[in-house]
C-alpha positions in Angstrom: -0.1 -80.3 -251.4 -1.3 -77.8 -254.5 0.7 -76.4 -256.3 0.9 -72.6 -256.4 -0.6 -72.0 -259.5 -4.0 -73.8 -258.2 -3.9 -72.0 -254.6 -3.6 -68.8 -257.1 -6.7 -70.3 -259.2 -8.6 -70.6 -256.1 -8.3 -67.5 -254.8 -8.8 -65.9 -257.9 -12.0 -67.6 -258.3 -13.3 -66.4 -254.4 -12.5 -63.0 -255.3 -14.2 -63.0 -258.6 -17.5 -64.4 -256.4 -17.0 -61.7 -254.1 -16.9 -59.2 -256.9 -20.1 -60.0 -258.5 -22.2 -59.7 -255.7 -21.4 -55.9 -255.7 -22.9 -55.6 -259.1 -26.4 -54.5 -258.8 -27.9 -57.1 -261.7 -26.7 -59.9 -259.7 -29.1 -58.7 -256.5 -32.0 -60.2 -255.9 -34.8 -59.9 -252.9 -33.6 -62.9 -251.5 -30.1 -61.9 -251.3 -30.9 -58.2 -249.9 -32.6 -59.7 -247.1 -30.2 -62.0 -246.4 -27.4 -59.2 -246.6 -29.4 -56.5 -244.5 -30.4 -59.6 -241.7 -26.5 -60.6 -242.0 -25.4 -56.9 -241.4 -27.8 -56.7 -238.4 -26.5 -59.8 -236.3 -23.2 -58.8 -236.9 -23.9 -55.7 -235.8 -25.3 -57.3 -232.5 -22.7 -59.9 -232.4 -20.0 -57.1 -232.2 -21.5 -54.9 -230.0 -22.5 -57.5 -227.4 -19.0 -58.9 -227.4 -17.6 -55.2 -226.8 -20.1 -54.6 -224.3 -19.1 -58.2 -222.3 -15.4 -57.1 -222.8 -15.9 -53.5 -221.1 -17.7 -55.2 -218.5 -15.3 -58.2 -217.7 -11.9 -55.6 -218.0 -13.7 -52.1 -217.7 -16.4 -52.7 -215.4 -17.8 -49.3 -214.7 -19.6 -50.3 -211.5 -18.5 -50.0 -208.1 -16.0 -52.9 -207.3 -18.3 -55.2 -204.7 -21.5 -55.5 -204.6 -22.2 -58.0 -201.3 -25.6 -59.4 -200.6 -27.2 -61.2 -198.2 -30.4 -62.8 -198.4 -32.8 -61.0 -196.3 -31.1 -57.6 -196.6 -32.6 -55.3 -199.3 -29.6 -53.6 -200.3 -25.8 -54.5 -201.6 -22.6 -53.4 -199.4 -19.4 -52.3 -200.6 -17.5 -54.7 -197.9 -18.1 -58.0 -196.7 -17.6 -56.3 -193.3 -20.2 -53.9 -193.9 -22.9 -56.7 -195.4 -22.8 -58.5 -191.8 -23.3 -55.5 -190.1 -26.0 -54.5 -192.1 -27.5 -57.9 -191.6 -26.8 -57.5 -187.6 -28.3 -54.0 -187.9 -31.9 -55.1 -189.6 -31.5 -58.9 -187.2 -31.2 -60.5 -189.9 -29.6 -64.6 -189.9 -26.8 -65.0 -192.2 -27.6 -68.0 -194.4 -24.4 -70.3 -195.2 -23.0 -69.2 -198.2 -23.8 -65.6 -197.6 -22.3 -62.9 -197.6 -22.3 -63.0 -201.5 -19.9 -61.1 -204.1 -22.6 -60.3 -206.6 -19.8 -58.2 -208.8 -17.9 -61.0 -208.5 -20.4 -63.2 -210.2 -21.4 -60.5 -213.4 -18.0 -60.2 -213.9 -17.2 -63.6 -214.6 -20.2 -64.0 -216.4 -19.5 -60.7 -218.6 -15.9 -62.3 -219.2 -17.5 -66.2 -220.2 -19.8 -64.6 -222.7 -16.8 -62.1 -224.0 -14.1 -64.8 -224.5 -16.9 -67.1 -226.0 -17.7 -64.7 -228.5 -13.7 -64.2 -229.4 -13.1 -67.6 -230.0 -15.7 -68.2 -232.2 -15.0 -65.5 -234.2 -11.3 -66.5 -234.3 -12.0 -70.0 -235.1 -14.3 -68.5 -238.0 -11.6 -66.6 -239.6 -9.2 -68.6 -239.3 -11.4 -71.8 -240.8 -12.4 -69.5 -243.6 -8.5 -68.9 -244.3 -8.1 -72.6 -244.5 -11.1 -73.8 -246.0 -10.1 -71.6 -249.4 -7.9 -74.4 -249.5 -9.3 -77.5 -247.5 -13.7 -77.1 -247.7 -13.5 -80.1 -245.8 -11.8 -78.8 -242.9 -14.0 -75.9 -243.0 -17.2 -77.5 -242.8 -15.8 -80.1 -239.8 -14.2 -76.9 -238.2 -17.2 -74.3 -238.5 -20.0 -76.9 -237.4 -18.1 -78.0 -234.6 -17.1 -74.2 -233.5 -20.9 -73.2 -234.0 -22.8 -76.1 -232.2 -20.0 -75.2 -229.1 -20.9 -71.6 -229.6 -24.8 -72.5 -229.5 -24.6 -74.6 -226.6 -22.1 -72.2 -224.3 -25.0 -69.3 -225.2 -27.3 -70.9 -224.4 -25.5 -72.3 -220.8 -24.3 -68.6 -220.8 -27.9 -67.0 -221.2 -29.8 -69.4 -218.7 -27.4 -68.6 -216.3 -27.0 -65.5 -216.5 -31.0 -65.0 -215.9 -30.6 -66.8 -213.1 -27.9 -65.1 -211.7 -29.6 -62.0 -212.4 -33.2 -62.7 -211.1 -31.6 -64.4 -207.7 -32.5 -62.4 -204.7 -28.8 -61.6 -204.6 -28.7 -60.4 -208.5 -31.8 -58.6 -207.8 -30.2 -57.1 -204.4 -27.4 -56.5 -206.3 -29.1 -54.5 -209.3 -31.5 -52.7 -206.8 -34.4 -54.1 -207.8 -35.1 -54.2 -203.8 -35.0 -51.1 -203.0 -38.4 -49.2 -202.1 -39.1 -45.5 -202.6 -40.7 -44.4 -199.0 -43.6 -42.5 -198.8 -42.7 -38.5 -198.1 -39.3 -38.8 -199.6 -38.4 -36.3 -202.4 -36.9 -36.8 -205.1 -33.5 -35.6 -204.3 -33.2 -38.2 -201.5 -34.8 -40.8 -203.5 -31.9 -40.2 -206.0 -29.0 -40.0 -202.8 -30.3 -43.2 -201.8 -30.3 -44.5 -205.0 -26.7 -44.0 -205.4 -25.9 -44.6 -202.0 -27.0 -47.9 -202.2 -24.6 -48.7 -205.5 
């Protein structure tokens, strides 16, 4: 264990780092990019994880969103998703009816939590590693290969969530604007069908 008077050393010396990067003679092109590229990702970083969290706890869409295959529009109720597909004769598939919500919403709330942790993990880390760089490199390439991999799991499924026939029933992507309809009704059915 250090003593105090190192700890104090040690911290002294991060903040004297930290303080010559804001004087202008120590900038360089290298280090402008690498600030303005840093600023942008965490930029994105921050509002992704804000937009997963509204979703996940907030959602703003309607609370169900069933599908079945074969049926070109969601349904509020399961209830109503069969009769729909008994309406257009459509067979019900095993599996279906399907909560599409159901399915963003979880997704929304893996890539929210995900995001957290990581940045959690990185804080805390950094708090340690003033003290213990070991544990900070062990802890922060462990945290960030996770982090890689569960974006990368989170992204692929996602897209295929998404670009199913039920995520694409889900978003609408079905729907068909009839010839002779207006604009007004294309817009009630529009909503009608969220």
């Amino acid at each position: 264990m250090e003593s105090g008077d190192a700890v104090n050393e040690k911290l002294g010396n991060m903040m004297s780092s930290l303080k010559g990067l804001t004087d202008p003679k120590n900038w360089t092109p290298g280090k402008i990019c690498g600030l303005i590229t840093s600023v942008v990702i965490l930029t994105l970083f921050i509002t992704l994880t804000v937009y997963c969290g509204v979703y996940a706890y907030n959602n703003p869409d309607p609370a169900n969103a069933w599908v079945i295959k074969g049926v070109d529009s969601p349904s509020i109720s399961k209830a109503a998703a069969l009769a729909k597909a008994a309406d257009e004769s459509v067979t019900v598939l095993e599996g279906y009816p399907l909560d599409m919500h159901k399915i963003f919403v979880a997704w929304a709330t893996w890539g929210f939590w995900q995001n957290l942790v990581l940045l959690c993990v990185f804080i805390a880390a950094t708090v340690v590693g003033a003290w213990a760089p070991s544990v900070f490199k062990i802890v922060g390439s462990l945290t960030g290969l996770g982090w890689l991999l569960g974006t990368i799991a989170w992204l692929v499924f996602g897209a295929i969530w998404r670009y199913s026939v039920g995520g694409s029933v889900a978003a609408g992507d079905m729907l068909a604007r009839e010839d002779g309809k207006t604009d007004a009704e294309w817009k009630d059915a529009l909503e009608a069908s969220a």
